[in-house]
MIZA-665944 format. One record per residue: residue in three letters; y, x, z of N, C-alpha, C in turn. Coordinates in steps of 0.1 Angstrom, whole numbers, padded with zeros to 4 digits, always signed. Each point is the difference from the previous one (the first is absolute). Layout:
N
alaYXZYXZYXZ;...
***
This chain:
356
unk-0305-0070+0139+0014+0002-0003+0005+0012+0009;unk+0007+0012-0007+0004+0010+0011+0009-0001+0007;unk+0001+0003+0013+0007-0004+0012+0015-0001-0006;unk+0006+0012-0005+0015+0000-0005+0007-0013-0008;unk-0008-0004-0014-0002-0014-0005-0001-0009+0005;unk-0011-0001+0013-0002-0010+0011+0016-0003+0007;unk+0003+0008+0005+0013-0004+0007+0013+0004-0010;unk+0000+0000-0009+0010-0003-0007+0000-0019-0005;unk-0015+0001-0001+0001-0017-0004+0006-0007+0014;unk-0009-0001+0014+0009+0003+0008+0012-0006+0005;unk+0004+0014-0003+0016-0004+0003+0010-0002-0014;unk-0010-0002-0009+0008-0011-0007-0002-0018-0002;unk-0010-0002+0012-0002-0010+0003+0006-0007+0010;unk+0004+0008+0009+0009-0002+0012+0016-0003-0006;unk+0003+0013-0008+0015-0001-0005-0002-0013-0005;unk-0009-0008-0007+0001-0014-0006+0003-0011+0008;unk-0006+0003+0010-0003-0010+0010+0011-0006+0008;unk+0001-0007+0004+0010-0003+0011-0008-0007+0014;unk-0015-0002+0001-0007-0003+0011-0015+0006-0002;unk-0001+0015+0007-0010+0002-0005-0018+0000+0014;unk-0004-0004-0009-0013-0004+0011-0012+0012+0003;unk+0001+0006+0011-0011+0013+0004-0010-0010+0004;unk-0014+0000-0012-0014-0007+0001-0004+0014+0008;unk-0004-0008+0014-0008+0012+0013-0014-0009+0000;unk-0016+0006+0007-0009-0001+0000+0000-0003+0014;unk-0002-0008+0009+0003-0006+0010-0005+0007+0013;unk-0017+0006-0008-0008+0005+0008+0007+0017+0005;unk+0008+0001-0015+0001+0014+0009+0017+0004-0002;unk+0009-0008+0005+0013-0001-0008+0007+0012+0004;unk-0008+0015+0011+0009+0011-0001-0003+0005-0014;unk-0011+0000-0001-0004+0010-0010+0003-0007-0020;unk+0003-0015+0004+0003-0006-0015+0017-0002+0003;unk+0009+0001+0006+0013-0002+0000+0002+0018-0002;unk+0011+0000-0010+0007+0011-0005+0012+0002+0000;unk-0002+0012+0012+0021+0003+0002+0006+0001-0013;unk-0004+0007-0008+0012+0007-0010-0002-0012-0001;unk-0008-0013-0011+0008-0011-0005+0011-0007+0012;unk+0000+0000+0008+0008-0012+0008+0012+0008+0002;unk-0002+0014+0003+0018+0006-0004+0000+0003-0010;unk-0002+0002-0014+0007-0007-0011+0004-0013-0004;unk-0005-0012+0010+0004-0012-0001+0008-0002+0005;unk+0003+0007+0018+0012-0001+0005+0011+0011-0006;unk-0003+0008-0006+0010+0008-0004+0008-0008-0013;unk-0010-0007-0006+0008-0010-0015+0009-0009+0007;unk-0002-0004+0011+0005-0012+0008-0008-0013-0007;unk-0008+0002-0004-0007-0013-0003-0011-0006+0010;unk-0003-0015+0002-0010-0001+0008-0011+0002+0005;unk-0005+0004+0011-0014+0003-0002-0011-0009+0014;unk-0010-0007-0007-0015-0009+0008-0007+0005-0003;unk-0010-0001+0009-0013+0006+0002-0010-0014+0001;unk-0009+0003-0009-0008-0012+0000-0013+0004+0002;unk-0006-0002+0008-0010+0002+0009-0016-0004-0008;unk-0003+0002-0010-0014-0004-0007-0011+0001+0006;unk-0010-0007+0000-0014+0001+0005-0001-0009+0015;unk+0014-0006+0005-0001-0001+0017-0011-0010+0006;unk-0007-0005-0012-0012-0004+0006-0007+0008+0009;unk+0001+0015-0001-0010+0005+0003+0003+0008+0010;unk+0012-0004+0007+0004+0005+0012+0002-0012+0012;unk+0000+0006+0013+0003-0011+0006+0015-0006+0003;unk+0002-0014+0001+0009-0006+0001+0011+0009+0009;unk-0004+0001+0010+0011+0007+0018+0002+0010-0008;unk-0007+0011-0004+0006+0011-0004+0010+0001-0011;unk-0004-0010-0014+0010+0000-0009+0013-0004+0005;unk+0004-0014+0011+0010-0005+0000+0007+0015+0015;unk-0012+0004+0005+0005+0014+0011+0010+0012-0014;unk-0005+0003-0010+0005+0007-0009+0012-0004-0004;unk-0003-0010-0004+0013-0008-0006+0014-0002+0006;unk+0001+0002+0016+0004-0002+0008+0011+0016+0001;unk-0009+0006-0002+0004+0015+0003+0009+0009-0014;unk-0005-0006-0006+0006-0001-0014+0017+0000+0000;unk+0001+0011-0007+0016-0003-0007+0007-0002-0011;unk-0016-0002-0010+0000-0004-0012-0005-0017-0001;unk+0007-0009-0005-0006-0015-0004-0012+0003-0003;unk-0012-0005+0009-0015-0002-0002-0011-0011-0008;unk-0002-0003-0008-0011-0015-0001-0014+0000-0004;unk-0001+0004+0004-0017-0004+0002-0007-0011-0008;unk-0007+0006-0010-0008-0009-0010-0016+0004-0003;unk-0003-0005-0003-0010+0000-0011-0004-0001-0011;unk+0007+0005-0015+0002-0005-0007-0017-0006-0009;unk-0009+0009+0002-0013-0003-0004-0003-0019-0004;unk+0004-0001+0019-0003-0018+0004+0011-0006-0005;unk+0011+0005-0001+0015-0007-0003+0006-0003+0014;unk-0003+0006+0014+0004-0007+0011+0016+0011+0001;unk+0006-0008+0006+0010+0010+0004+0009-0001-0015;unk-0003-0004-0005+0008+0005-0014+0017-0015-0003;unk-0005-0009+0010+0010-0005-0002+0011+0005+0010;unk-0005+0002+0006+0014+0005+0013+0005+0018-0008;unk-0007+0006-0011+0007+0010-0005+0011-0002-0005;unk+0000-0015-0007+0001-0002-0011+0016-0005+0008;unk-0004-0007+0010+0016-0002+0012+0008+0012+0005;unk-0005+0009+0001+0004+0016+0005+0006+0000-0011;unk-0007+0000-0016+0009+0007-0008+0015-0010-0001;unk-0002-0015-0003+0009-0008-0004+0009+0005+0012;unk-0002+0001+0017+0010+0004+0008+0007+0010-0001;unk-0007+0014-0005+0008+0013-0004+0011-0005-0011;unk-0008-0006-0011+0008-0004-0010+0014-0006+0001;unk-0003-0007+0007+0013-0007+0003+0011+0004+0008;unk-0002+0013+0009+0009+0012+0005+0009+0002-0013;unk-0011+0000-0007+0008+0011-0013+0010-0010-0010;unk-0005-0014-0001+0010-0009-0005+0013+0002+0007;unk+0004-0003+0012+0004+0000+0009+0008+0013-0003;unk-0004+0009-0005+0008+0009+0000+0005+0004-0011;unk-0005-0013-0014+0012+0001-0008-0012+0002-0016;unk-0016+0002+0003-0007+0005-0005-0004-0013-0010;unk+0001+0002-0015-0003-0011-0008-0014-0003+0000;unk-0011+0011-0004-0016+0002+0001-0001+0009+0008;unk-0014-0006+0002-0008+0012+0014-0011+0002-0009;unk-0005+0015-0003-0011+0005-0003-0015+0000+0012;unk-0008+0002+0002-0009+0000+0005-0011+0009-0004;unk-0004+0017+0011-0008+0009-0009-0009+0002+0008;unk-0012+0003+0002-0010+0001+0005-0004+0018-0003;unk-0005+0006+0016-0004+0016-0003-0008-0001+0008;unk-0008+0014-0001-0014+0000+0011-0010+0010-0006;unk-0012+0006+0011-0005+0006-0006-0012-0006-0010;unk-0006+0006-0003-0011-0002-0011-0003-0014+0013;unk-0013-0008-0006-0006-0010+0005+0004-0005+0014;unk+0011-0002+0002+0000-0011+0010+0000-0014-0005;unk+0004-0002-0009-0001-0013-0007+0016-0006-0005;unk+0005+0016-0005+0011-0009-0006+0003-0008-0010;unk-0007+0002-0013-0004-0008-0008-0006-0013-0001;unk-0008-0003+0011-0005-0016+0005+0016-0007+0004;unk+0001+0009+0007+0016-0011+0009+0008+0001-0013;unk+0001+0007-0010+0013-0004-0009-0008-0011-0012;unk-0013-0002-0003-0005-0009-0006+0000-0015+0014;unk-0001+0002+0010+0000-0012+0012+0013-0006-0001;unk+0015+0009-0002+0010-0006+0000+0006+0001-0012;unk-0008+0005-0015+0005-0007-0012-0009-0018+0001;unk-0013+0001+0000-0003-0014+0002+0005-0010-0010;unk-0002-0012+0004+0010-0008-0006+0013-0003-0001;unk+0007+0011+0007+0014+0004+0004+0007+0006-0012;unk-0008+0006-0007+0000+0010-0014+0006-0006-0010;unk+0013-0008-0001+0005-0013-0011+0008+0005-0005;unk+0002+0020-0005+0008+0005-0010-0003+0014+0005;unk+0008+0010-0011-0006+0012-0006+0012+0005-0003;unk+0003+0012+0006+0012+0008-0008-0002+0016+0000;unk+0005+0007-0009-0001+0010-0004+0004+0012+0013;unk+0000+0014+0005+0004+0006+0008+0009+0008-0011;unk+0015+0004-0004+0008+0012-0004-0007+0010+0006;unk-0004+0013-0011+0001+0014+0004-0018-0001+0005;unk-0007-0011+0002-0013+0005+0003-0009-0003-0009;unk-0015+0005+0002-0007+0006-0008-0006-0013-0005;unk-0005+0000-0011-0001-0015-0008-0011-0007+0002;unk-0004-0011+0008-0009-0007+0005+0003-0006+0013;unk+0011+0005+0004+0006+0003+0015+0012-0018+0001;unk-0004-0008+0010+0011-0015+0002+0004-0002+0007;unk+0012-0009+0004+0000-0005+0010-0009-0016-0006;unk-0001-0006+0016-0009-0011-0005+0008-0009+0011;unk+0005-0010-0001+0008-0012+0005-0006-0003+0010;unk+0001+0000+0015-0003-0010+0012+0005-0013+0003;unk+0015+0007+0000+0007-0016+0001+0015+0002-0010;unk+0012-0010+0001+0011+0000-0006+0003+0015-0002;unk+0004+0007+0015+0004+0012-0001-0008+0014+0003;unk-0011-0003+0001-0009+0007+0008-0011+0005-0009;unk+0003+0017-0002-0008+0002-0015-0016+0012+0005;unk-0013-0001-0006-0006+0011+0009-0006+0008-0014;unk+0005+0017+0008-0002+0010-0012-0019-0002-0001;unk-0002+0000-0013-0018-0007-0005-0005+0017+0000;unk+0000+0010+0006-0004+0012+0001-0002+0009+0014;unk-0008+0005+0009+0007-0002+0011-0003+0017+0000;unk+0005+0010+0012+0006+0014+0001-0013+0003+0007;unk-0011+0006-0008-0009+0008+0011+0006+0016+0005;unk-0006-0002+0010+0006+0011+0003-0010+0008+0004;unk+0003+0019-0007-0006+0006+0001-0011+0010+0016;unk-0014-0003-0003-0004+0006+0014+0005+0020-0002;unk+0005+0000+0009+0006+0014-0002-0010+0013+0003;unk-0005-0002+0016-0006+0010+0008-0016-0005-0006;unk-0008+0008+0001-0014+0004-0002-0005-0007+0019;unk+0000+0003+0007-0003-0011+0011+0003-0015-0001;unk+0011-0005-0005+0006-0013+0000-0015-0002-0010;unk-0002+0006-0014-0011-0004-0008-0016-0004+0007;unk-0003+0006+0008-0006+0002+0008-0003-0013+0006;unk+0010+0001+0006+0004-0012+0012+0000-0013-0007;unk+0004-0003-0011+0001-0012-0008-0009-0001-0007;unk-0013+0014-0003-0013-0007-0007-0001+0004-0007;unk+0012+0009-0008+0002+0003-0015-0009+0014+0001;unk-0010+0002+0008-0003+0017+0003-0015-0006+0006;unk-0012+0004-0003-0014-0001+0006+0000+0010+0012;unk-0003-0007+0014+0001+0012+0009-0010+0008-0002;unk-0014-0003-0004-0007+0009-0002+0002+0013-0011;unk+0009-0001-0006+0006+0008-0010+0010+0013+0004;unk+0005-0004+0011+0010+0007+0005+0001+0014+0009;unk+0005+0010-0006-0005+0013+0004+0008+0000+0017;unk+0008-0003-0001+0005-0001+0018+0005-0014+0002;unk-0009-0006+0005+0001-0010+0007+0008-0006+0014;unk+0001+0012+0003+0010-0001+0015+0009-0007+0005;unk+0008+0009-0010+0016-0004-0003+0002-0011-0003;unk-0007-0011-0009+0004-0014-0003-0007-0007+0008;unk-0010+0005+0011-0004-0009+0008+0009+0003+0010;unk+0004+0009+0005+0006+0000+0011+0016-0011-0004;unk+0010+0001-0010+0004-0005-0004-0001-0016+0002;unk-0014-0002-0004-0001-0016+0000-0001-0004+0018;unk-0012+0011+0007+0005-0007+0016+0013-0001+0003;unk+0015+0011-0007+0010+0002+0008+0009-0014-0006;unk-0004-0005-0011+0006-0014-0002-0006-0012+0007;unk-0013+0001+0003-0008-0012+0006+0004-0002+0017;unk+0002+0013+0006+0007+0001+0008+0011-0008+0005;unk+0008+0002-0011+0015-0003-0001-0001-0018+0000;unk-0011-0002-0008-0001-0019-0008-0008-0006+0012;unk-0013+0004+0002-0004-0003+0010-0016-0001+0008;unk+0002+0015+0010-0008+0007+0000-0011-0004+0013;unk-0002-0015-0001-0008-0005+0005-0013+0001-0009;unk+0006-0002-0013-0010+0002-0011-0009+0014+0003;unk+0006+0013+0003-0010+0009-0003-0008-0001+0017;unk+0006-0003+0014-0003+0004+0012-0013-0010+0003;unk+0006-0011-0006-0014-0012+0002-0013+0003-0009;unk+0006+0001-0012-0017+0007-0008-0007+0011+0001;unk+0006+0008+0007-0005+0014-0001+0000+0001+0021;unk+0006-0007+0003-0004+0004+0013+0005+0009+0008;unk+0010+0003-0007+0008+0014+0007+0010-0006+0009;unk+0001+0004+0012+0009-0001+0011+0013+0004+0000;unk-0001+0013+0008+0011+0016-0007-0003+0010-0005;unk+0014+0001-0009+0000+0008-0006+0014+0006+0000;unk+0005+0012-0008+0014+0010+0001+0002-0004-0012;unk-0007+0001-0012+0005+0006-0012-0010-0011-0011;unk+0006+0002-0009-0010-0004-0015-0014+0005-0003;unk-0001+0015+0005-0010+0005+0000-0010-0001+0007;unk+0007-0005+0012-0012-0004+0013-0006-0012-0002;unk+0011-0004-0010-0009-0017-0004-0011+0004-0010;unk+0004+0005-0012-0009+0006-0009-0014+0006+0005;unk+0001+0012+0014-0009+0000+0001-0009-0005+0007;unk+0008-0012+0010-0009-0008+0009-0007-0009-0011;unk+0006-0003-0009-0010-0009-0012-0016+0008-0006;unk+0006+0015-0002-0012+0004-0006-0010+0002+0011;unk+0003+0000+0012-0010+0005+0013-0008-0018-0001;unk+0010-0007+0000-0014-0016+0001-0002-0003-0006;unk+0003+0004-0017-0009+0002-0009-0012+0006-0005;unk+0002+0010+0010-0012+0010+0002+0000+0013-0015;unk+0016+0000-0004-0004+0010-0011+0005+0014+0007;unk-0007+0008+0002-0002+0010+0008-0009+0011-0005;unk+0008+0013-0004-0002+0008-0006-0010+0008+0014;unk-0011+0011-0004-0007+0008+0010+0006+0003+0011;unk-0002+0000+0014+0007+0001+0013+0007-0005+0003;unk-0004-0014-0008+0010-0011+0009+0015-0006-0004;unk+0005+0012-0012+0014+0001+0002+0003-0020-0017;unk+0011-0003+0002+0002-0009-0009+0004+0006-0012;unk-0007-0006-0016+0000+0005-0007+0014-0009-0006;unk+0011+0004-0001+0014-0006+0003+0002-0007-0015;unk-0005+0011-0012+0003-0005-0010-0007-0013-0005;unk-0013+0001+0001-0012-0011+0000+0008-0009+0009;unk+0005-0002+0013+0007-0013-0001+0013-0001-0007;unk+0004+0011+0000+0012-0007-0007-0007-0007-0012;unk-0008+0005-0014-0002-0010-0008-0007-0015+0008;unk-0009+0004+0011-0003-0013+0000+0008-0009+0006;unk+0009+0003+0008+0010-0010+0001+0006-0005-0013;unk+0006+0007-0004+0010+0000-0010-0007-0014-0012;unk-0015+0005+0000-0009-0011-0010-0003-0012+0010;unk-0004+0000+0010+0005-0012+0007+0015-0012-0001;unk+0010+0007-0004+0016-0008+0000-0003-0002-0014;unk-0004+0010-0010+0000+0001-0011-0006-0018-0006;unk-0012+0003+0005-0007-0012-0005-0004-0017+0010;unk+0015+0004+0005+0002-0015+0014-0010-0001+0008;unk-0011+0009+0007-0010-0003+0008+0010+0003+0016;unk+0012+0009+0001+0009+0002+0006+0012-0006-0002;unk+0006-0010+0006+0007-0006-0008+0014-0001+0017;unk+0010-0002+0001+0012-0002+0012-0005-0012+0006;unk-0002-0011-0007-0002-0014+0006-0016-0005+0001;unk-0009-0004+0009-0006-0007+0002-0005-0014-0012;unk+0011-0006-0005-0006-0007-0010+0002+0004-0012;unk+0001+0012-0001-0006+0007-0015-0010+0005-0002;unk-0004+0002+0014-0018+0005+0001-0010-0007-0004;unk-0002-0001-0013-0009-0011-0004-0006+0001-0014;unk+0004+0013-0001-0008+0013-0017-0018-0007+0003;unk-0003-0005-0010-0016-0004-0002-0006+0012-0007;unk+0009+0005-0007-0005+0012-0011+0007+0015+0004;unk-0008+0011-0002+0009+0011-0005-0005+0007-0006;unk+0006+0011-0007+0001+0006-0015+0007+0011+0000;unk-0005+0008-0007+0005+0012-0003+0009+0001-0012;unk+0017+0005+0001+0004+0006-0005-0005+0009-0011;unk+0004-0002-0013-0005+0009-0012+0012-0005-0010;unk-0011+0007-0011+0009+0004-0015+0018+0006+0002;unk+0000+0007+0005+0011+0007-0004+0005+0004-0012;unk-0009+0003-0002-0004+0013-0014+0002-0007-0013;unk-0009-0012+0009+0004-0009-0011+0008-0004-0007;unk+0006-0007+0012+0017-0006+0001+0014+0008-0004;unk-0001+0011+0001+0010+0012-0006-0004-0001-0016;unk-0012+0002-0004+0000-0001-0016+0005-0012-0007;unk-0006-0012+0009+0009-0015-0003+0015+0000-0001;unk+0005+0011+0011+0015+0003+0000+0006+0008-0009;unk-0005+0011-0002+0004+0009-0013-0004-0006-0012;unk-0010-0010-0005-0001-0003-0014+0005-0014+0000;unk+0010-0004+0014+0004-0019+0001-0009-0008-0008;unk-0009+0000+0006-0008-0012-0003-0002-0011+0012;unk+0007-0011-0003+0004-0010+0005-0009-0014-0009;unk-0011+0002-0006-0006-0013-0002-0016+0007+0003;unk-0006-0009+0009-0012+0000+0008-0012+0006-0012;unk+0003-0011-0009-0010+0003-0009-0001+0012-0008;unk+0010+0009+0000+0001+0016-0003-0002+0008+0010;unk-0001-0007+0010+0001+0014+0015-0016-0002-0003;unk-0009-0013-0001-0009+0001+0003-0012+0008-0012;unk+0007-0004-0011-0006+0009-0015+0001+0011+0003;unk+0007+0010+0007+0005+0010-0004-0008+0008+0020;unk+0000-0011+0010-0003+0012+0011-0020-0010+0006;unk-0002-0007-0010-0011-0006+0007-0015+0008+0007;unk+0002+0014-0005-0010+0006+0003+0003+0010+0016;unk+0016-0004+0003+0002+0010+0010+0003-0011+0013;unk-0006-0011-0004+0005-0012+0011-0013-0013+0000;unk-0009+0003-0002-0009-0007-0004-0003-0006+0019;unk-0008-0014-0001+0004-0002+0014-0016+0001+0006;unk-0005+0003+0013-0006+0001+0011+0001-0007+0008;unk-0013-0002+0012+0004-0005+0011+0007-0001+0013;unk+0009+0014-0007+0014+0005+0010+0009-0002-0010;unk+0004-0008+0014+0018-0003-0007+0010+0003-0001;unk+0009+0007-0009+0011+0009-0002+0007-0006-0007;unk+0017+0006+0002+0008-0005-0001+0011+0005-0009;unk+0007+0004-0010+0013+0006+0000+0009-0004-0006;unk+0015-0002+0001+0007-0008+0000+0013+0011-0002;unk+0009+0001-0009+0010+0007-0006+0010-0009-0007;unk+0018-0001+0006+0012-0005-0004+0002+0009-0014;unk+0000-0011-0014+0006+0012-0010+0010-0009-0009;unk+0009+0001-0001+0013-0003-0009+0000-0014+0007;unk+0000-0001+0014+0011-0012+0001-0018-0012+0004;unk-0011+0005-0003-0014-0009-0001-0012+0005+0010;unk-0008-0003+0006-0010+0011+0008-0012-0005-0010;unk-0004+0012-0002-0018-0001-0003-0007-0002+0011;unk-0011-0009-0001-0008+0000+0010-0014+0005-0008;unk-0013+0009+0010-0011-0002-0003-0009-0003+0011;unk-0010-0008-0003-0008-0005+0013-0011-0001-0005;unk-0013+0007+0007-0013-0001-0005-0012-0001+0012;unk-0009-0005-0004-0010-0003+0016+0001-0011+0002;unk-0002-0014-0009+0002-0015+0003-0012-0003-0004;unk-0004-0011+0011-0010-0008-0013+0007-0013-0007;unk+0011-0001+0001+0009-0009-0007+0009+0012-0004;unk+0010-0007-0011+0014+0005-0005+0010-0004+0012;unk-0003-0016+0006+0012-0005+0006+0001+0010+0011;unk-0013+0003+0007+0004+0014+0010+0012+0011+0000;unk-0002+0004-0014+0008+0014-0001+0011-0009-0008;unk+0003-0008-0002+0017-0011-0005+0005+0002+0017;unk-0009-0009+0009+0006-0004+0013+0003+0011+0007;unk-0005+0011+0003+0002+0012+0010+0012+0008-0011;unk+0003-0001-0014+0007+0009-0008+0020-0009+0006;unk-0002-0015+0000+0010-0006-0004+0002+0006+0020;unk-0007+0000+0006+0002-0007+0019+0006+0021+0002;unk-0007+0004-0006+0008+0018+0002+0012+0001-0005;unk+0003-0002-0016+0016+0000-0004+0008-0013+0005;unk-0006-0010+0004+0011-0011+0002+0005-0006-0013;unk-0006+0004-0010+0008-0004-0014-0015-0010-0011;unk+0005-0005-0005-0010-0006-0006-0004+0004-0015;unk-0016-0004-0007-0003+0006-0008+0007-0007-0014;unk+0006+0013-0008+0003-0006-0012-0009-0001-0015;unk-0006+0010+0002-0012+0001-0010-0014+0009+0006;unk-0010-0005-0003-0009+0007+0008-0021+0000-0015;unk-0004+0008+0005-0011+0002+0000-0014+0000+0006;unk-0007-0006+0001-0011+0001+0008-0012+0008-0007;unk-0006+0007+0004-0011+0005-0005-0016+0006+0008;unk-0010+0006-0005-0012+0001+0008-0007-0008+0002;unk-0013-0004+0003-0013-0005+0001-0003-0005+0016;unk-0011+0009+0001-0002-0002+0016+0012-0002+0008;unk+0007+0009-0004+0014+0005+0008+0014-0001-0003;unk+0006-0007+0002+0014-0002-0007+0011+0008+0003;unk+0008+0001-0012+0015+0007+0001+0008-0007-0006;unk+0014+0004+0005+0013-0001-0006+0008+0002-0001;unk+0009+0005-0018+0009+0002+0003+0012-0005-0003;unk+0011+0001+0009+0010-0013+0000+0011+0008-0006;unk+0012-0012-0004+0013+0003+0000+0009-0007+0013;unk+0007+0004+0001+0002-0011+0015+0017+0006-0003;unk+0007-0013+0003+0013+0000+0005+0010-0010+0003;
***
């Protein structure tokens, strides 16, 4: 979807809304919470929560330390497990009822965020069995509902991705192979100067670095005990930036301590691929795989590529000796679950998914 279209849907999801919910990734909530959306939500005067997805996978002290510091209503869920999801579901009924209160007959309910944090799971978690009617949206695009929570409490059945803008942020969120990348620098330095900020025990304790001045001194104390070191000694800055950068990329580097626990890793691939999937929208598995099986055939290296297109992500995964391998690592990277998929190969298994 192109960025301009992206945020027109948007903020016409927000103008709908009367409580609208910023789905953040818990692990890394500078880099998944988005200013422009939250002042366009406070500029509408409509509500705005932050719901905290994945918080399994952070630690307790720190989420409720966050939360604390917060000037935005925070909740912390999981929507995967379903934990947390009933106390959202009290956040929203409590906003809502501000708004009765102030005269308001229905409350809408809109969900925004970027690509994969799992907004789509939490609006299937809180349609549920709660789902006990259907109404149309005026003025939007046809497929588009509200879906009934409670008496007064309606939730828009579409939610507002929001577009990654900057070529680092791509990077940083995986949508980019570091090994691919002609200057790697810049979005690594980038990611120390947010890890920093979230919490930079993560980089000092694994890498071992004491002091430092700058981003760069971190950068290059990494490449010095990594030993990537160009003739005379000096650090070959770019080589770590990608290898950092493929470290976060593929969770072997992760903020928390109990996310460290990748059994597998795998190389990023099919780009090339995934752009033709995107220009000729092919969105059913069994044509991506008629049409690219010879440029994705699988091996005993594992690779991965994964592309958001109209609102759905493609997944491809190859390097299994089961299918369920490349299902389980495709659904645990987007956070979203498979909706149609293919398995294929012999020795070696692949697959490619629809997921949303």
């Amino acid at each position: 979807m192109k960025q301009r279209k992206a945020w027109r849907v948007v903020r016409e999801i927000i103008d709908e809304a009367d409580i609208v919910i910023e789905v953040v990734d818990a692990r890394d909530p500078i880099g998944t919470r988005n200013p422009k959306v939250e002042r366009l939500v406070k500029e509408s005067g409509k509500k705005l929560l932050i719901a905290m997805n994945k918080a399994d996978l952070v630690p307790k002290e720190w989420a409720e330390e966050y939360k604390r510091k917060s000037d935005v209503p925070i909740v912390f869920i999981s929507a995967r497990d379903r934990k947390g999801t009933g106390i959202l579901r009290k956040e929203i009924k409590k906003i809502a009822k501000e708004l009765f209160d102030e005269g308001k007959e229905r409350v809408k309910v809109a969900l925004v965020g970027y690509p994969n944090v799992g907004k789509s799971t939490i609006i299937n978690v809180l349609k549920g069995k709660h789902a006990v009617g259907v109404a149309p949206i005026p003025g939007y695009t046809k497929g588009k509902q509200l879906i009934r929570l409670s008496k007064k409490i309606w939730l828009i059945d579409s939610p507002g991705v929001v577009p990654i803008e900057e070529f680092d942020e791509l990077v940083i969120k995986g949508g980019f192979p570091a090994d691919k990348i002609n200057d790697p620098v810049k979005p690594a330095l980038k990611l120390i100067k947010r890890i920093l900020e979230t919490k930079k025990e993560a980089l000092t304790e694994k890498f071992g670095i004491q002091e430092f001045e700058s981003e760069e001194q971190i950068l290059e104390a990494i490449g010095r005990k990594k030993g990537l070191l160009r003739r005379g000694g000096e650090v070959d800055i770019e080589e770590t930036a990608r290898y950092f950068l493929r470290e976060w990329q593929t969770g072997r580097f992760t903020l928390f301590e109990k996310e460290e626990r990748k059994e597998e890793s795998f190389q990023w691939a099919y780009k090339d691929v995934l752009e033709e999937i995107e220009r000729e929208l092919l969105l059913d598995p069994r044509r991506i795989l008629w049409r690219f099986k010879e440029k994705i055939k699988p091996s005993s290296v594992k690779r991965v590529g994964i592309k958001d297109i109209e609102g759905f992500t493609v997944g491809i995964a190859t390097g299994f000796k089961k299918c369920d391998g490349g299902i389980k690592l495709l659904e645990e990277l987007t956070g979203k679950k498979i909706i149609a998929s293919e398995c294929f190969g012999k020795k070696w298994k692949g697959i490619v998914a629809i997921l949303g």
